[in-house]
C-alpha positions as CSV (number, residue, x, y, z in Angstrom):
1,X,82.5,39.0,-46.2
2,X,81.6,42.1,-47.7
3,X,85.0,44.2,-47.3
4,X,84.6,47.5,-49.0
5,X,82.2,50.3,-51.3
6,X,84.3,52.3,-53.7
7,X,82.5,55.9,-53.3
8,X,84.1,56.6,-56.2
9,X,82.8,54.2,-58.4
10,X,79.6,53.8,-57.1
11,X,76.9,55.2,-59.0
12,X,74.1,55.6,-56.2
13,X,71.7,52.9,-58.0
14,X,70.8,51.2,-54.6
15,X,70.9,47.8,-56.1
16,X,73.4,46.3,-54.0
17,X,70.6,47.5,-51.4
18,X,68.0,45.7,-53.3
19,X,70.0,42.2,-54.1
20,X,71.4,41.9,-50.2
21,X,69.0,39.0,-48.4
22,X,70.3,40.1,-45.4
23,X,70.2,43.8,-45.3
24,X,74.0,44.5,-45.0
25,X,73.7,48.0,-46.5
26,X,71.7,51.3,-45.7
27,X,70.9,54.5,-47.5
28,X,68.8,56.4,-48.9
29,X,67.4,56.3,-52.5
30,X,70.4,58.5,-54.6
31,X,73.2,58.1,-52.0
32,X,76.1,55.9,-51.5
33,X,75.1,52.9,-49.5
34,X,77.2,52.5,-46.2
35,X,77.9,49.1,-44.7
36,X,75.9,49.6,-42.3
37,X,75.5,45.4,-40.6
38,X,78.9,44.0,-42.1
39,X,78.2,41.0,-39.2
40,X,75.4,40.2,-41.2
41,X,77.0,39.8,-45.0
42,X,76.8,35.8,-45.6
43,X,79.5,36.2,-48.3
44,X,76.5,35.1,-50.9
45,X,77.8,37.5,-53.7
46,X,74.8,39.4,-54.9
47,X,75.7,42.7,-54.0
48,X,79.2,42.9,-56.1
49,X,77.3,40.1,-58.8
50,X,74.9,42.9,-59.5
51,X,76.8,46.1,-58.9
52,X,77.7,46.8,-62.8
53,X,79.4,50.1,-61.5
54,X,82.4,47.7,-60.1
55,X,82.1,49.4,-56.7
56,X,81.7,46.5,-54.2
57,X,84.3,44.1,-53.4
58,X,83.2,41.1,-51.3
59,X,86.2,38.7,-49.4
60,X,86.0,35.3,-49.9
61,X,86.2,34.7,-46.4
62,X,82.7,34.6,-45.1
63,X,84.4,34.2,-41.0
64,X,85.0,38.2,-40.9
65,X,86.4,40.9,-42.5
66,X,89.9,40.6,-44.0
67,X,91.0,44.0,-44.2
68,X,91.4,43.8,-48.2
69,X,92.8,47.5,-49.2
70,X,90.6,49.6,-51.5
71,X,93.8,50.6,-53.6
72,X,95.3,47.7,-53.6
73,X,92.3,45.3,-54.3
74,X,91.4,48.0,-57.4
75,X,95.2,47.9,-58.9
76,X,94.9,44.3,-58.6
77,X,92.0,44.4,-61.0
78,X,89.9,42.4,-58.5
79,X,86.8,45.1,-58.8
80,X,84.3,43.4,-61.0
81,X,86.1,40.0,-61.0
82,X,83.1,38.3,-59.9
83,X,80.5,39.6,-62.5
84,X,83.7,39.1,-65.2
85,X,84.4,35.1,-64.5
86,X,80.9,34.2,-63.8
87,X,79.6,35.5,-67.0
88,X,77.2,38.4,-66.2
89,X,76.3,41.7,-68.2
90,X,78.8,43.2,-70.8
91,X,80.5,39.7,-70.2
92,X,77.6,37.2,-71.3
93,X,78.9,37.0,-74.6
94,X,83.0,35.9,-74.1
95,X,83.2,32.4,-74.8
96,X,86.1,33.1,-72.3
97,X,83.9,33.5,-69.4
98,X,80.5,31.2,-69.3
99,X,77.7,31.7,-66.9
100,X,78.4,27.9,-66.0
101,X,78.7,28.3,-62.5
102,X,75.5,30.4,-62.4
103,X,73.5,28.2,-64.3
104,X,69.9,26.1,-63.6
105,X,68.9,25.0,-67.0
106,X,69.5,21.3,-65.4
107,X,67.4,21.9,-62.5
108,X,64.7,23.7,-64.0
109,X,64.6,20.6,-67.2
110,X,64.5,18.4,-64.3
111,X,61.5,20.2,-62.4
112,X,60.2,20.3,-65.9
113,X,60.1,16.4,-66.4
114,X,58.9,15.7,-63.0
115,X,55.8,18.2,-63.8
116,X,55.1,16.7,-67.4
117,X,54.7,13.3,-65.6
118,X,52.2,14.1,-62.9
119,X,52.8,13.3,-58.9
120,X,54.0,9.8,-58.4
121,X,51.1,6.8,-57.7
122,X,50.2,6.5,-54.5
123,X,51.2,3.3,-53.1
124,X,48.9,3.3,-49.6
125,X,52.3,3.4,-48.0
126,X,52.2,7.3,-47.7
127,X,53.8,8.3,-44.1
128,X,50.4,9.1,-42.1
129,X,52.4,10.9,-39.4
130,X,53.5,14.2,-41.7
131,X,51.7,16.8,-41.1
């Protein structure tokens, strides 16, 4: 659950604003964003995934807030963890860190293949009771 915005860090983009499917933050355009629906935050990521400031730390319990100290997570080097090991921005290029977890190239070659062949015969066993 999203725990925390480091004002300090923050650069007022509004992108964590943008990314969150479930509105979590508010603020307007050139501000720090506040937390403004924390009960809302499905622990999905995006916000501190696109936040290349490294001002958004997001718990890994998605049950409630944990209470995670602002000093304490940054002296821990936890800020901008998530973007690090899942490969993104300034990162993309460490062999140390790969995207891998991130990654669809599988499921888009398989969506791929299944358009290059067409829809599957029809067999006159379709289900006639979908609607």
């Amino acid at each position: 659950m999203i725990e925390f915005i480091a004002g300090d860090l923050c650069t007022a983009c509004g992108t964590c604003v943008e990314v969150c499917p479930t509105g979590v933050f508010a603020g307007a355009p050139g501000t720090v964003p506040r937390i403004a629906h924390p009960e809302a935050c499905q622990t999905c990521f995006m916000c501190e995934l696109y936040c290349r400031a490294d001002a958004i730390f997001v718990g890994p319990d998605a049950g409630g807030v944990e209470g995670f100290d602002p000093a304490t997570t940054r002296a821990a080097g936890l800020l901008g963890e998530m973007r690090r090991l899942h490969g993104w921005d300034e990162w993309a290029a460490d062999p140390r860190y790969p995207n891998d977890h991130w990654r669809m190239e599988t499921v888009f070659e398989r969506a791929r293949s299944v358009m290059n062949r067409g829809p599957a015969p029809q067999t006159g066993k379709e289900d006639r009771h979908a609607s």
